[in-house]
C-alpha angles and dihedrals in degrees: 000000000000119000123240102219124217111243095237112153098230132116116232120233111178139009133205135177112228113182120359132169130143100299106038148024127199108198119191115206105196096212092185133309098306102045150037132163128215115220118198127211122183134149094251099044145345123232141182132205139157132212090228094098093358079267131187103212107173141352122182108186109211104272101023146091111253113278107213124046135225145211120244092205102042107107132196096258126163113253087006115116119224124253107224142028117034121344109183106218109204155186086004129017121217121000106341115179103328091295088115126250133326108354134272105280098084087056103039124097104256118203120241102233102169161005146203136186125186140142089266092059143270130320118192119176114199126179146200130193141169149105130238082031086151131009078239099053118030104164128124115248151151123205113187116196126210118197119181121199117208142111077301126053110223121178123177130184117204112189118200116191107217099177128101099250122032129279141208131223138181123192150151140219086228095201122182098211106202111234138181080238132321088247091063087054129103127173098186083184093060084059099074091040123104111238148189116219110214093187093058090034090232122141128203101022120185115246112281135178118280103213097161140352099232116147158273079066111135100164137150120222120202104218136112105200135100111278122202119201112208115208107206096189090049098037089222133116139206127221110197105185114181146175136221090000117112109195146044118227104209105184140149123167099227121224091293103050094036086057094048083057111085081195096069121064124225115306090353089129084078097055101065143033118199111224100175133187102227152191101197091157119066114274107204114207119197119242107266093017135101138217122202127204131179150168139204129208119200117176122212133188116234 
């Protein structure tokens, strides 16, 4: 199956195979001293993810478009986060104490702790652990991810609190969903769901119809349940299913606000809609205890 590769501006320096049998491959490109990537290659997908953020770039399952977008001016910096896939926001979501948005995780270096190949997909475990990460949020800590690579895309976040008193988090599976255009997108689940709306700075808005996802749109949905975004021009849709998260983040920049973002290329607001499971509210985990969350993306032909 070809690979459809990530347009990250970096120039690869070494290569290594790391697990191979009859139905997979991982590949690592060393790109220099700070960061690799791992590609993926099976007979039912192909994915992409770097270490840098722990960070889902791409998954193309075998018959369909790539599901997430991304962005072709976003760069492998050090201490930069990544525009497109899957950012992890944690542990905060949004602005949290002048410490800047959405936490360190989706810019820290994660550890690659295991892999699996087998004829169901690809499993890769990776983990990140420390303590004074950030001045606004001391506490010892280690977060293991579990993606799972199939026909189906799983990723699973299991947060462990290592510190002697209890902690909080917020956080957010912040997924570009790639899209013919945000105009062509419904999300009939999103329509019986409270919201607040951030850009209109209104909290607690009654349900209201979800016609199309243009943007500027920047809302959270209260709502648990699974959520499925159909893609008229595509004729595709999208089932998120999730766990312990309880909200959904909807939010596209619109044309303004995408051209003031020297991270998204020109008209690439029209290439994506963010449909995120999501923790706005404070999560507190007991000292010694650990809280798991998860999604699963699952991809249909209309």
């Amino acid at each position: 199956m070809d690979i459809k590769l990530i347009p990250i501006e970096v120039n690869t320096k070494e290569v290594t195979s790391l697990a191979k049998n009859e139905y997979g491959e991982v590949v690592e490109s060393k790109l220099d001293s700070n960061f690799s990537e791992l590609l993926l290659t099976h007979e039912l997908f192909s994915a992409h993810l770097t270490l840098h953020g722990g960070h889902v770039l791409s998954w193309q399952p075998k018959g369909h478009e790539e599901v997430f977008w991304m962005s072709k001016k976003t760069q492998l910096q050090q201490g930069k986060a990544i525009r497109g896939g899957v950012p992890i926001c944690w542990p905060w979501f949004g602005p949290y104490n002048g410490a800047g948005n959405h936490g360190f995780a989706r810019t820290s270096i994660w550890q690659l702790s295991g892999i699996d190949i087998s004829s169901e997909g690809i499993k890769i475990e990776l983990e990140l652990s420390g303590e004074n990460c950030s001045p606004s949020w001391s506490y010892k800590f280690s977060v293991k991810q579990v993606l799972m690579f199939s026909t189906t895309f799983s990723q699973q976040l299991i947060i462990e609190n290592l510190s002697h008193k209890d902690f909080q988090f917020s956080n957010a599976l912040h997924s570009y969903f790639s899209v013919s255009n945000p105009a062509n997108i419904a999300i009939p689940d999103l329509n019986s769901a409270s919201f607040d709306d951030k850009i209109n700075q209104l909290l607690g808005c009654a349900p209201a119809d979800v016609f199309n996802c243009t943007g500027p749109i920047d809302k959270i949905y209260h709502h648990n349940s699974s959520m499925t975004l159909f893609d008229k021009g595509w004729k595709r849709a999208i089932e998120i299913k999730k766990s312990n998260s309880a909200q959904w983040v909807l939010w596209n920049p619109g044309i303004n606000i995408a051209a003031g973002m020297a991270d998204i290329h020109q008209q690439g607001e029209d290439e994506f809609v963010c449909l995120e499971a999501a923790n706005t509210n404070w999560i507190t985990v007991a000292k010694g205890e650990k809280l798991s969350l998860s999604q699963e993306v699952q991809v249909y032909k209309l």
